[in-house]
py3Dmol code that shows the C-alpha trace and the ligand (Angstrom):
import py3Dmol

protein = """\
ATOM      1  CA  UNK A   1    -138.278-115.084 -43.855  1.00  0.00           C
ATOM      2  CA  UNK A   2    -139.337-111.898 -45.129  1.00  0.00           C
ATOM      3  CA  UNK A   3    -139.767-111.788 -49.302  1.00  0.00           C
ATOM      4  CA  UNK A   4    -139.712-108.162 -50.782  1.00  0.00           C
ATOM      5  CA  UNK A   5    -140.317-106.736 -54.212  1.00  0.00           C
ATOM      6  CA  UNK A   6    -140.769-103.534 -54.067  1.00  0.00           C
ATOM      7  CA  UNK A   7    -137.907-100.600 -52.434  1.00  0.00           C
ATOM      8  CA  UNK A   8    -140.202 -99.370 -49.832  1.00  0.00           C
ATOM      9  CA  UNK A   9    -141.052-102.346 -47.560  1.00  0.00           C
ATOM     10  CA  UNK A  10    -137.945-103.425 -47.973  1.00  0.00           C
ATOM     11  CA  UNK A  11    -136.153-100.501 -46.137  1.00  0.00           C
ATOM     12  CA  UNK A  12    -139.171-100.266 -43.601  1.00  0.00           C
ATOM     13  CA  UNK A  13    -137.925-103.319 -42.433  1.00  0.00           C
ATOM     14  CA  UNK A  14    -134.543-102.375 -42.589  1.00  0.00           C
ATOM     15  CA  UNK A  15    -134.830 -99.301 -40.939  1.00  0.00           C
ATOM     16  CA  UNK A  16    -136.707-100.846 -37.751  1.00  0.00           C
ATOM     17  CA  UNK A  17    -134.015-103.498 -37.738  1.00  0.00           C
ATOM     18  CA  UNK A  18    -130.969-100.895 -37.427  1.00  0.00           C
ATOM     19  CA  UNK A  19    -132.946 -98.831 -35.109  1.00  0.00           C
ATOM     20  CA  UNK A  20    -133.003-101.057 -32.923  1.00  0.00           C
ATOM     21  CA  UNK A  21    -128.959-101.403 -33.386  1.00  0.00           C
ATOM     22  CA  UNK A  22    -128.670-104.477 -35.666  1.00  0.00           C
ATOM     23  CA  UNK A  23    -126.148-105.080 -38.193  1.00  0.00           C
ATOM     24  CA  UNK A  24    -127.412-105.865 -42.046  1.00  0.00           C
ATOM     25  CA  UNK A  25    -125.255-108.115 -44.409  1.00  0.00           C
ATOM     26  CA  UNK A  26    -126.069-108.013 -47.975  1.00  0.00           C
ATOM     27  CA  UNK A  27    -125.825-111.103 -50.624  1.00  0.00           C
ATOM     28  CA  UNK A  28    -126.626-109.540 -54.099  1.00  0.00           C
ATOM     29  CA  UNK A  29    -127.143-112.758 -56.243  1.00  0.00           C
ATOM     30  CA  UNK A  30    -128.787-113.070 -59.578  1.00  0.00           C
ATOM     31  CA  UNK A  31    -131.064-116.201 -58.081  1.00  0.00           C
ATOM     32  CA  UNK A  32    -130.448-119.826 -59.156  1.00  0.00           C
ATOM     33  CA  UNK A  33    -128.864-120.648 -55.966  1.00  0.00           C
ATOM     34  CA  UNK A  34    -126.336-122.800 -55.209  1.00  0.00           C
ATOM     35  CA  UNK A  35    -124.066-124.347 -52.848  1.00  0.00           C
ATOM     36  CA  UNK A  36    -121.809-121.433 -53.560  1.00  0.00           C
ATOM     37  CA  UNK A  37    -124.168-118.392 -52.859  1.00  0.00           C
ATOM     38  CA  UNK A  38    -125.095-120.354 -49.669  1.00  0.00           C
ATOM     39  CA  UNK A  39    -121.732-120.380 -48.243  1.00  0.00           C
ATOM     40  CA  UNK A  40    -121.727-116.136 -49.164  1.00  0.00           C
ATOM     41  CA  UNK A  41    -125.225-116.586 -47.028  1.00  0.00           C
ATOM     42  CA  UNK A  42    -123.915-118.811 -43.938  1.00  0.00           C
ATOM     43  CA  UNK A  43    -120.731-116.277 -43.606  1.00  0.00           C
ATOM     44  CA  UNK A  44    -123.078-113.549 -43.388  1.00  0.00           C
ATOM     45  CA  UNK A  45    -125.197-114.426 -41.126  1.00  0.00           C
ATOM     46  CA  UNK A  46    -121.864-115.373 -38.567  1.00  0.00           C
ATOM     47  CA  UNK A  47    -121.335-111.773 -39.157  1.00  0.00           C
ATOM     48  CA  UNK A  48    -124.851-109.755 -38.959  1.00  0.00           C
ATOM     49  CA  UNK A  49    -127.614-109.591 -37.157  1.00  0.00           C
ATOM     50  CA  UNK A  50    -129.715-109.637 -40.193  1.00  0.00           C
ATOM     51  CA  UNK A  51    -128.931-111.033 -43.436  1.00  0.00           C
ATOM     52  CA  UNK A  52    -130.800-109.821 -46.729  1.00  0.00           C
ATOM     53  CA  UNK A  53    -129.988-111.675 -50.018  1.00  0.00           C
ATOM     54  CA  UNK A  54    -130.846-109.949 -53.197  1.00  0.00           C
ATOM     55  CA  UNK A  55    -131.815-112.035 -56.624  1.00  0.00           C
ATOM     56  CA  UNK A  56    -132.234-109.849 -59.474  1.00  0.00           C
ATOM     57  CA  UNK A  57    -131.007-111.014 -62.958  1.00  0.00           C
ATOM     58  CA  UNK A  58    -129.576-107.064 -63.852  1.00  0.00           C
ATOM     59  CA  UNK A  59    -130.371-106.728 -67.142  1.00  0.00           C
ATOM     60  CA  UNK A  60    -127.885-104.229 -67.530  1.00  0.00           C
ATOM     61  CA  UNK A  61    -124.814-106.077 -66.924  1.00  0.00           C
ATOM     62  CA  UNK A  62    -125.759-108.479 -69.856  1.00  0.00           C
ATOM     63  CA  UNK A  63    -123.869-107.370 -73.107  1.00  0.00           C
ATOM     64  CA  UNK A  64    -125.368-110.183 -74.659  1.00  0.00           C
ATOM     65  CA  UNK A  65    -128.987-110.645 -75.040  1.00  0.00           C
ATOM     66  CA  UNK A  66    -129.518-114.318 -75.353  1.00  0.00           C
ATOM     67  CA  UNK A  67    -127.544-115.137 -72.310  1.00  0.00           C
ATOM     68  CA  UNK A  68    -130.181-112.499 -70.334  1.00  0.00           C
ATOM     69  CA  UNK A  69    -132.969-114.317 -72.036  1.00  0.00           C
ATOM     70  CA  UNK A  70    -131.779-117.887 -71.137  1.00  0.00           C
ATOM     71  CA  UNK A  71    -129.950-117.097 -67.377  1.00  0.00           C
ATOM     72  CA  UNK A  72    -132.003-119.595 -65.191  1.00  0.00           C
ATOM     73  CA  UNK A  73    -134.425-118.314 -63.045  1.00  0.00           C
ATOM     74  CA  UNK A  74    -135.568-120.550 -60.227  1.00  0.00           C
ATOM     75  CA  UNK A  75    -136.955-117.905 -58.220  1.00  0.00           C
ATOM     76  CA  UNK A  76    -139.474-120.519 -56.084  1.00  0.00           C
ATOM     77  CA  UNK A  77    -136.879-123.226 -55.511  1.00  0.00           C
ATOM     78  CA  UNK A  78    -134.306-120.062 -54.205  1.00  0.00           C
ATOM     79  CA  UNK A  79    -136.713-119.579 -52.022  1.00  0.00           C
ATOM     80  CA  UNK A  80    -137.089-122.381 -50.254  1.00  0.00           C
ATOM     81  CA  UNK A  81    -133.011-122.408 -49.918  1.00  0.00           C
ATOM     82  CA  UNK A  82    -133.424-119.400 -48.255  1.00  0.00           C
ATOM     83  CA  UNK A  83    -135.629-120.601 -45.640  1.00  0.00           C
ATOM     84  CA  UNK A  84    -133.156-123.346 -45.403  1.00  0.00           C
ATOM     85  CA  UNK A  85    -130.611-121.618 -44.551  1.00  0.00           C
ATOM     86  CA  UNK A  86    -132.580-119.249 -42.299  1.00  0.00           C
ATOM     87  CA  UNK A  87    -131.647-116.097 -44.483  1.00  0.00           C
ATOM     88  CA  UNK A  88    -133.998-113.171 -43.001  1.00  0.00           C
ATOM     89  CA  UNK A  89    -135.070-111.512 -46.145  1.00  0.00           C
ATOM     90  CA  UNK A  90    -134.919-111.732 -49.811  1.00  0.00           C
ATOM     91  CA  UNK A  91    -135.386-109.041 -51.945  1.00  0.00           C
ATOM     92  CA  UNK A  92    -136.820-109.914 -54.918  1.00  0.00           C
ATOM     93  CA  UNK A  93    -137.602-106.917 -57.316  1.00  0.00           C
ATOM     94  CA  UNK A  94    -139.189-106.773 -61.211  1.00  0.00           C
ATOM     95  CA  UNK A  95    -136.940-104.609 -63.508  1.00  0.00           C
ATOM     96  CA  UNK A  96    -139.441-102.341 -63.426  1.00  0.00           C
ATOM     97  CA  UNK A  97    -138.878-101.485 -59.938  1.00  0.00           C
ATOM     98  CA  UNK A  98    -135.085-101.071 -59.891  1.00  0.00           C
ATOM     99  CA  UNK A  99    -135.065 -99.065 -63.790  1.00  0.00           C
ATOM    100  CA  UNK A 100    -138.758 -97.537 -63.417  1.00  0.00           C
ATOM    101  CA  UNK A 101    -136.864 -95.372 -66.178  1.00  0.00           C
ATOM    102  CA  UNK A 102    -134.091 -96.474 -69.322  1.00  0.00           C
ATOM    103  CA  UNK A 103    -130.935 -95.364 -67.032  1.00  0.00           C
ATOM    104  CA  UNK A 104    -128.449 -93.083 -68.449  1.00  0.00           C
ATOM    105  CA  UNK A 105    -125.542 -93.249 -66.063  1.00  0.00           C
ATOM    106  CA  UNK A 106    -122.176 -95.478 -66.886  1.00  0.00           C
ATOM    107  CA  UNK A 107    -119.339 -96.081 -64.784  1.00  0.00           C
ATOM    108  CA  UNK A 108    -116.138 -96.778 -66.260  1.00  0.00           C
ATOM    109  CA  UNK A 109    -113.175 -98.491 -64.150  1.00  0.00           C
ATOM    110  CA  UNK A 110    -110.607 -97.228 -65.885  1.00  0.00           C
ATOM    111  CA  UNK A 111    -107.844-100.056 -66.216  1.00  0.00           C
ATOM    112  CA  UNK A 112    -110.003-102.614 -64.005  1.00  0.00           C
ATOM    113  CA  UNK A 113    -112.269-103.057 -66.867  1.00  0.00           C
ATOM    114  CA  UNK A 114    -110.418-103.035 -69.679  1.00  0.00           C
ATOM    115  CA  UNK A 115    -109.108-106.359 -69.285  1.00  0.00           C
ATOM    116  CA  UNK A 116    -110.568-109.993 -69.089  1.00  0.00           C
ATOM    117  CA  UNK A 117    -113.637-110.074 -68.597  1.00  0.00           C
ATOM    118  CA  UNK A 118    -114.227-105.880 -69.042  1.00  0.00           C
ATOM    119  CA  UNK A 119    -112.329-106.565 -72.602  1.00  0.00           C
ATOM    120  CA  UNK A 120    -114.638-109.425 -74.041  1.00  0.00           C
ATOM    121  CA  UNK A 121    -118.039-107.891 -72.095  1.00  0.00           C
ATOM    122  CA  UNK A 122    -117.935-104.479 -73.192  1.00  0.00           C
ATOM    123  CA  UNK A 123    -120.625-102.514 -70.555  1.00  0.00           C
ATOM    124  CA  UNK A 124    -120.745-105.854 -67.977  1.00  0.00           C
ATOM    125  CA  UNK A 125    -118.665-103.658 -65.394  1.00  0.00           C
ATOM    126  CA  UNK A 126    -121.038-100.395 -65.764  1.00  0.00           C
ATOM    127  CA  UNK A 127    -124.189-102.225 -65.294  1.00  0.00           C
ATOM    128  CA  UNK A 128    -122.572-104.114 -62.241  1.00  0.00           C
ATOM    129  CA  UNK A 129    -121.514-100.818 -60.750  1.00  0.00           C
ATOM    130  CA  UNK A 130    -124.896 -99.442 -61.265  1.00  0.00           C
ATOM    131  CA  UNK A 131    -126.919-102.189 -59.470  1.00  0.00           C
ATOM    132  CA  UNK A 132    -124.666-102.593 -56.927  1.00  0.00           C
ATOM    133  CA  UNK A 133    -124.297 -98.741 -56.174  1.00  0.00           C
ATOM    134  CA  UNK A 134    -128.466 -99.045 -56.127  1.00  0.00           C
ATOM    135  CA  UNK A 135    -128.629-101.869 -54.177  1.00  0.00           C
ATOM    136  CA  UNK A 136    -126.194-100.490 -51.818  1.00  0.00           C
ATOM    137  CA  UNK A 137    -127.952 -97.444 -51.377  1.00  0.00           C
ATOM    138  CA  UNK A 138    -131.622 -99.178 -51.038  1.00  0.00           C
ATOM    139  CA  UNK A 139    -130.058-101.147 -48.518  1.00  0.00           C
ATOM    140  CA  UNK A 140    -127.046 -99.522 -46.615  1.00  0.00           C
ATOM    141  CA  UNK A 141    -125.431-102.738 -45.456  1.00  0.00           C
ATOM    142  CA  UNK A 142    -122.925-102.932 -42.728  1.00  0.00           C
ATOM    143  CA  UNK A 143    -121.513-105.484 -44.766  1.00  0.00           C
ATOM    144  CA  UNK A 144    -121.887-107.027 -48.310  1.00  0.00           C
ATOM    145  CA  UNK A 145    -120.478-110.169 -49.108  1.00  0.00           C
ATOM    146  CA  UNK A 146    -119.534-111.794 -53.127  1.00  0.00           C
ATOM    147  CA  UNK A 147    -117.512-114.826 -54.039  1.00  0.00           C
ATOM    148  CA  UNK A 148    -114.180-115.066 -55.461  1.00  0.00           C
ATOM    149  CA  UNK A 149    -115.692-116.881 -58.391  1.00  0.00           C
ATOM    150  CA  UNK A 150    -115.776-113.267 -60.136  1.00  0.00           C
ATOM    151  CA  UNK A 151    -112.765-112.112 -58.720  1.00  0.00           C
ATOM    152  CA  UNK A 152    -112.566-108.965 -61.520  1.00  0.00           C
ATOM    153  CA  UNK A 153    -116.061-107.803 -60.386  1.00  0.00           C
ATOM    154  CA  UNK A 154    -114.870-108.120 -56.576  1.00  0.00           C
ATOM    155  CA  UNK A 155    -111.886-105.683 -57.642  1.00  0.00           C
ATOM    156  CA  UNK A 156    -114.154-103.293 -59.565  1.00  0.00           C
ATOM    157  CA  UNK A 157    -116.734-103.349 -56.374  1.00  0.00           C
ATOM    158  CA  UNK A 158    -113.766-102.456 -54.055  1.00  0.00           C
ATOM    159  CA  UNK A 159    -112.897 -99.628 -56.574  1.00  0.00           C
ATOM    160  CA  UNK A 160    -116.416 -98.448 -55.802  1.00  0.00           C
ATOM    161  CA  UNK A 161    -116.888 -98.662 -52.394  1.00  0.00           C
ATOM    162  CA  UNK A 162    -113.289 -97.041 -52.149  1.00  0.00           C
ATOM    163  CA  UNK A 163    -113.949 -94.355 -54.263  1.00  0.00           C
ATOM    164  CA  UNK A 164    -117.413 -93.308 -53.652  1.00  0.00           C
ATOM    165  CA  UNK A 165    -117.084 -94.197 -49.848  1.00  0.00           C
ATOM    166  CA  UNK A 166    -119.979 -96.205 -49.515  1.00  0.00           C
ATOM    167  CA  UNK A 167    -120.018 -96.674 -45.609  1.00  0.00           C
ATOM    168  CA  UNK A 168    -119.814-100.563 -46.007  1.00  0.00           C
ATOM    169  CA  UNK A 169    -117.404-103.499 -45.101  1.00  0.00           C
ATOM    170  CA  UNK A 170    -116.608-105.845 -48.168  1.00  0.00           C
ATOM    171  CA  UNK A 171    -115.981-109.547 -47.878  1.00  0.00           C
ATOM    172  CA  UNK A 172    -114.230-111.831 -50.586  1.00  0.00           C
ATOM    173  CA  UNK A 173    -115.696-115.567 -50.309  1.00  0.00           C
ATOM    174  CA  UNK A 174    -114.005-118.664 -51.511  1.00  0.00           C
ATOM    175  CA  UNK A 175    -114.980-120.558 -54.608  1.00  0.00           C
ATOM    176  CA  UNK A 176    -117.575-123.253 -53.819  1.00  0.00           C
ATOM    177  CA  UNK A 177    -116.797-126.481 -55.892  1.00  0.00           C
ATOM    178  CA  UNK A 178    -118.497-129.601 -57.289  1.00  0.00           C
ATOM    179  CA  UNK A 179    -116.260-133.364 -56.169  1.00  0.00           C
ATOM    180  CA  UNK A 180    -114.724-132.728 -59.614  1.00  0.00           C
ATOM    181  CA  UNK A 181    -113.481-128.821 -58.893  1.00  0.00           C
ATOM    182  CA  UNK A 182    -116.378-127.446 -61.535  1.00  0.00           C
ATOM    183  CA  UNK A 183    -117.106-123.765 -60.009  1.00  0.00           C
ATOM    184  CA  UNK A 184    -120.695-123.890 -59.057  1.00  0.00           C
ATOM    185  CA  UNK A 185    -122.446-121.392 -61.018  1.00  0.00           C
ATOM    186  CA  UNK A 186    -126.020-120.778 -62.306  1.00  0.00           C
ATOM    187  CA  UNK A 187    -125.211-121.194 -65.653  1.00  0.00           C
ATOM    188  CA  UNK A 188    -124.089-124.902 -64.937  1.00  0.00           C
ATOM    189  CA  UNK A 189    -128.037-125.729 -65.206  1.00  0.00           C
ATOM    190  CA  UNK A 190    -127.767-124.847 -68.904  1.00  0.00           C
ATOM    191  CA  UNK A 191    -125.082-127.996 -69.389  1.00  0.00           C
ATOM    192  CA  UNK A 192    -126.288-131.079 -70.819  1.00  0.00           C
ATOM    193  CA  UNK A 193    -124.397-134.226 -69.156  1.00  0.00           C
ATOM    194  CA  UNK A 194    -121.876-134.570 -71.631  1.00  0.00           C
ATOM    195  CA  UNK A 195    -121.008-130.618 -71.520  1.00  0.00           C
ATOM    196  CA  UNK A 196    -121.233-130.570 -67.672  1.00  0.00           C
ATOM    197  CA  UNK A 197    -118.202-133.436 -67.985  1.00  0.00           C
ATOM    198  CA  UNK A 198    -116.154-131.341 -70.737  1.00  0.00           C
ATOM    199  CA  UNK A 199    -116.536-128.016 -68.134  1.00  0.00           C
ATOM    200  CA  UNK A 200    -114.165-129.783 -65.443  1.00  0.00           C
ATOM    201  CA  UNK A 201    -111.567-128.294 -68.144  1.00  0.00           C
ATOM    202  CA  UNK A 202    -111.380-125.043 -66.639  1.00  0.00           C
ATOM    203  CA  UNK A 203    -110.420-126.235 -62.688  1.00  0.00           C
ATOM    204  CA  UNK A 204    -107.875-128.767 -64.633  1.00  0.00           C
ATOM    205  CA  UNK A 205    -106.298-125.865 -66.836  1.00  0.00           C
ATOM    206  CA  UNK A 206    -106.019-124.000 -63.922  1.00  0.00           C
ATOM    207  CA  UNK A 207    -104.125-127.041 -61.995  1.00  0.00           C
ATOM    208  CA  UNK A 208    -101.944-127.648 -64.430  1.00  0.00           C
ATOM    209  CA  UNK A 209    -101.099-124.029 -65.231  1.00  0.00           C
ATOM    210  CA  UNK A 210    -100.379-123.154 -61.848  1.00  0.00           C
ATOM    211  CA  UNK A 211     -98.386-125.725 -61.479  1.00  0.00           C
ATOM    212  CA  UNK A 212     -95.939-125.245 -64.764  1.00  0.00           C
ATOM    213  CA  UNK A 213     -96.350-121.281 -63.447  1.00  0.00           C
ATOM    214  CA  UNK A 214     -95.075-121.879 -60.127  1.00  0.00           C
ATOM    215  CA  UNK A 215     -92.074-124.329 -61.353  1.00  0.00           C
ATOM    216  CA  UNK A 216     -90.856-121.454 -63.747  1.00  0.00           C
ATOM    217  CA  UNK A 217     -92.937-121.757 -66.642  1.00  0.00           C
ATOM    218  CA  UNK A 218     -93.956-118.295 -68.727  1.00  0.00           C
ATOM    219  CA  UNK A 219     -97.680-117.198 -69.554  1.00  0.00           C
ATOM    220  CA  UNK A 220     -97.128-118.195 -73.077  1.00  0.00           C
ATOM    221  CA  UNK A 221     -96.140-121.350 -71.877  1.00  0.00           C
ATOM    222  CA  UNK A 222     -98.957-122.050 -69.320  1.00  0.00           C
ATOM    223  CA  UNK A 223    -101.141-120.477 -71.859  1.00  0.00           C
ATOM    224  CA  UNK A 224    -100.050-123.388 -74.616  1.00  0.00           C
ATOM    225  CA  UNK A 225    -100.524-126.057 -71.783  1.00  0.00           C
ATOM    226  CA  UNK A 226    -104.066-124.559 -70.883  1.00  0.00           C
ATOM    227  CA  UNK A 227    -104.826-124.363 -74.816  1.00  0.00           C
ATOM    228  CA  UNK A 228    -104.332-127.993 -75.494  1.00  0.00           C
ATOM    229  CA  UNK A 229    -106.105-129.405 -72.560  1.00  0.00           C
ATOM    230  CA  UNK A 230    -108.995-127.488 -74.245  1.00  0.00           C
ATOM    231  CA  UNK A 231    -108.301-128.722 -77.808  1.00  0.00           C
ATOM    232  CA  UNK A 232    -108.021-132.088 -76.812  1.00  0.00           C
ATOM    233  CA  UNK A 233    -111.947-131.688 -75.368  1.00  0.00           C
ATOM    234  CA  UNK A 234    -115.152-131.577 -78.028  1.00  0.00           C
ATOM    235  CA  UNK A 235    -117.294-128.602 -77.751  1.00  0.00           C
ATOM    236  CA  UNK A 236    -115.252-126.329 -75.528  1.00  0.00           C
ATOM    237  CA  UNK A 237    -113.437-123.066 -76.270  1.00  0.00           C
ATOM    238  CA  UNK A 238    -110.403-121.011 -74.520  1.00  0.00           C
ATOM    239  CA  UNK A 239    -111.785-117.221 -74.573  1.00  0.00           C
ATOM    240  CA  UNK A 240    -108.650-115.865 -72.109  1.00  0.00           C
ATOM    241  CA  UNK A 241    -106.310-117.477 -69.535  1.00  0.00           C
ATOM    242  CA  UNK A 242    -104.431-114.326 -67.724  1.00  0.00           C
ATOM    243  CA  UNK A 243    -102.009-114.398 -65.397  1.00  0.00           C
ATOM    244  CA  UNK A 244    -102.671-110.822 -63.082  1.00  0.00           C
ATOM    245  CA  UNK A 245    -102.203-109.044 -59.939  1.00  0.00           C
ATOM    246  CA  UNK A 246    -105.366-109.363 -58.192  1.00  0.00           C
ATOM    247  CA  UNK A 247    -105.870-105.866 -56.780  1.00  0.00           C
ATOM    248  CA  UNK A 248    -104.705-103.854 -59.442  1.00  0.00           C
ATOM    249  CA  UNK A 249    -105.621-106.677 -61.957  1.00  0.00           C
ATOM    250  CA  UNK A 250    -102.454-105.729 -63.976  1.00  0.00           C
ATOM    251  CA  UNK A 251    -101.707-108.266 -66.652  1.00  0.00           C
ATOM    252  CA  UNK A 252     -98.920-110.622 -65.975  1.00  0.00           C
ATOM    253  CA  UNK A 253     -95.874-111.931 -67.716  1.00  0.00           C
ATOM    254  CA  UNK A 254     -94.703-114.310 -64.816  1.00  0.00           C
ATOM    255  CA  UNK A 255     -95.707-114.755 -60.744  1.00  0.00           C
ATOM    256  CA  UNK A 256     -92.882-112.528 -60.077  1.00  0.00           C
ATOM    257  CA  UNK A 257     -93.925-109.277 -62.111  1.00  0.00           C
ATOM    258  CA  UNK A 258     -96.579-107.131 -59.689  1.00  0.00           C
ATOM    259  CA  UNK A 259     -95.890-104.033 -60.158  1.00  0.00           C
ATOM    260  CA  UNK A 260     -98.533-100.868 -60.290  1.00  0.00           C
ATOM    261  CA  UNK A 261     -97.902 -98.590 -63.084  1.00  0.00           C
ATOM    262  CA  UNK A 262    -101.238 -96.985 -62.362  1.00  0.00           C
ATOM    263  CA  UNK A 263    -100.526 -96.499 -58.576  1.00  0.00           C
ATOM    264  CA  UNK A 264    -103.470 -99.505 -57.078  1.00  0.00           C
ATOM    265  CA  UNK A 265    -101.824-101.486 -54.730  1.00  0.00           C
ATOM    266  CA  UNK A 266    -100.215-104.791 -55.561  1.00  0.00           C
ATOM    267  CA  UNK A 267    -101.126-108.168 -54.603  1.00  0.00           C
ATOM    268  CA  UNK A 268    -100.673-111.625 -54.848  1.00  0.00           C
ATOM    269  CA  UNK A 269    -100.976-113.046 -58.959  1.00  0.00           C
ATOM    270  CA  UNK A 270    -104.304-114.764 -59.724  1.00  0.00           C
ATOM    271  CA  UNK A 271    -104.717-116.933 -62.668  1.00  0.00           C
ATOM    272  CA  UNK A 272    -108.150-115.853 -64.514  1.00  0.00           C
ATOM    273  CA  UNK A 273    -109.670-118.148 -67.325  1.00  0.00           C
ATOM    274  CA  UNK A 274    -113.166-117.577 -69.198  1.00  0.00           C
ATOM    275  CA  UNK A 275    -114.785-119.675 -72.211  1.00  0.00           C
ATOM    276  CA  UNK A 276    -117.105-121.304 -73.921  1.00  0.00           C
ATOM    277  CA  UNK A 277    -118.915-125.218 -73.479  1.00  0.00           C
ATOM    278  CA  UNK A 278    -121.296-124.817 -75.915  1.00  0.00           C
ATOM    279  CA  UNK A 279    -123.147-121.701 -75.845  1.00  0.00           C
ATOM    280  CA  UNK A 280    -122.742-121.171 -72.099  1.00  0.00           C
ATOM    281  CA  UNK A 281    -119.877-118.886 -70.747  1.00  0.00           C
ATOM    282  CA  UNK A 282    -117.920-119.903 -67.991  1.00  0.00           C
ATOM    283  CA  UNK A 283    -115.284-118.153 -65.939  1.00  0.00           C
ATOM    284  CA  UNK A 284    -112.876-119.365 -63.285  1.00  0.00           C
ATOM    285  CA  UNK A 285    -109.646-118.344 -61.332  1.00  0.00           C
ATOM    286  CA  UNK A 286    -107.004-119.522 -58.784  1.00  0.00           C
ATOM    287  CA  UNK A 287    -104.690-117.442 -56.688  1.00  0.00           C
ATOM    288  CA  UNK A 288    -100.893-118.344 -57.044  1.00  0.00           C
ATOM    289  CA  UNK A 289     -99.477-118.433 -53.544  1.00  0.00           C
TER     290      UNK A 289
END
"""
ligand_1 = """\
23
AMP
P -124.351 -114.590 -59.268
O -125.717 -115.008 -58.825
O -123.693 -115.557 -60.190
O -124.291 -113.166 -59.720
O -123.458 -114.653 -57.953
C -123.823 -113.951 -56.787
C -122.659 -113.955 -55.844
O -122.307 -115.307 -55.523
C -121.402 -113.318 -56.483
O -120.717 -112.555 -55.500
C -120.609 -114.520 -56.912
O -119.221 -114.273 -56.958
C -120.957 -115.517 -55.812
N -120.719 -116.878 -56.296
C -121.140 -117.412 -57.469
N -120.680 -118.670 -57.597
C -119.943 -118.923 -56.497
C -119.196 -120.044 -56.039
N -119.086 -121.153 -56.758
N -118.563 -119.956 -54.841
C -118.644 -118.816 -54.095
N -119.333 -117.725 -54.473
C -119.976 -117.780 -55.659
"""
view = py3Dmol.view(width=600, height=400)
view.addModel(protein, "pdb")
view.setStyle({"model": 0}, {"cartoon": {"style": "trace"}})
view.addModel(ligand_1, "xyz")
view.setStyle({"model": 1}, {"stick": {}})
view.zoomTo()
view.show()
């Protein structure tokens, strides 16, 4: 397996690789791998001749500076993974090398980041469009590949690719679990044993809400249900629980209300919850069929 840090190397390789007609799939990560990002890995490399995954904790997607300080970075053991799984290349980059200077340029999504996770991280979805749109460009995949753990930040990324026609195919990958339906996510390494228990509240809210949802039940009402399981838990906190339409990420009354006021297309309704066990964020979701 190849390891890059620096820009130029990196696209040497590529370059040789699609001269000689191979197909490049992209993994951006932030590193502290899992059994999730692995899966993103394994369907790429079905798909590509060549797979590069990307680990780079962006500091400009982090409205908050203590969880940038204290994201886990594991960047030997990810390694190893890698090799594992017989990913091709990593690329690997300091700040430095990606922001050699303070960058001035914000996106704004418009609607798509206004809500959920856009509302409560004000700047998360203009630093994600900014490293993507870089690594994109360093890169030129034939295809990129991200979970449906983040489902808002797959939306935005489509928005993106759409818009600035970025010559790419994008891939949606489900939502690797733990036995207990926990989301695997890097910021699970930051739960103590008792916390890591409490977080199986977020798959269960989701359960139950979908399930009061889909025999009639309001928001409001799913909301209250979702609320209690989380009261009834120590040390856990409900930031949102949305009901929306998962391309145009309007927010929902009930699974029967797409509609697209701001002309996106419509799709099916997605439950999206985010909060708090302990200090460490968590966010999860579950499509309503
Ligand atoms: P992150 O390193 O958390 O930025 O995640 C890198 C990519 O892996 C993103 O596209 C995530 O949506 C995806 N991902 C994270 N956790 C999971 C999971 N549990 N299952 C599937 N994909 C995931």
């Amino acid at each position: 397996m190849e390891i890059f840090k620096q820009i130029a190397p990196l696209k040497a390789f590529l370059n040789a690789q699609k001269r000689a007609g191979k197909s490049v799939g992209l993994v951006p990560t932030m590193g502290a791998l899992h059994a999730g990002h692995l899966s993103l890995i394994k369907v790429s490399k079905a798909q590509n001749d060549v797979t590069v995954c990307s680990i780079f904790v962006n500091p400009t997607q982090f409205n908050n500076p203590n969880d940038l300080q204290k994201y886990p970075r594991t960047l030997d053991k990810d390694t190893l993974l890698l090799e594992k799984v017989e990913c091709d290349a990593v690329f690997c980059p300091e700040a430095s090398e990606m922001y050699p200077e303070k960058s001035i340029i914000k996106f704004d999504f418009g609607h798509l980041d206004r809500v959920m996770e856009g509302a409560f991280r004000p700047g998360h979805f203009s630093g994600v469009g900014l490293v993507v749109s870089k690594l994109f460009n360093i890169i030129q995949p034939t295809r990129a590949y991200f979970g449906q753990k983040d489902w808002q930040q797959f939306a935005v990324i489509r928005r993106l690719v759409d818009e600035l026609n970025f010559d790419l195919e994008l891939t949606s990958v489900p939502t690797s679990r733990e036995d207990d339906g926990l989301a695997m996510s890097s910021r699970n390494l930051r739960l103590n044993p008792d916390q890591r228990q409490a977080a199986t509240v977020f798959y269960e809210s989701l359960v139950a809400a979908g399930q009061a949802l889909q025999h009639g039940k309001t928001i409001r009402e799913a909301r209250a249900i979702v609320q209690a399981k989380f009261d009834e838990r120590q040390g856990v906190s409900l930031e949102y629980f949305e009901l929306a339409d998962s391309k145009n990420l309007n927010i929902l009354e009930n699974v029967n209300a797409s509609d697209s006021p701001s002309g996106l297309p419509v799709g099916l309704p997605i439950m999206c919850i985010a909060g708090f066990v302990g200090e460490v964020r968590l966010i999860d979701n579950m499509f309503l069929q």
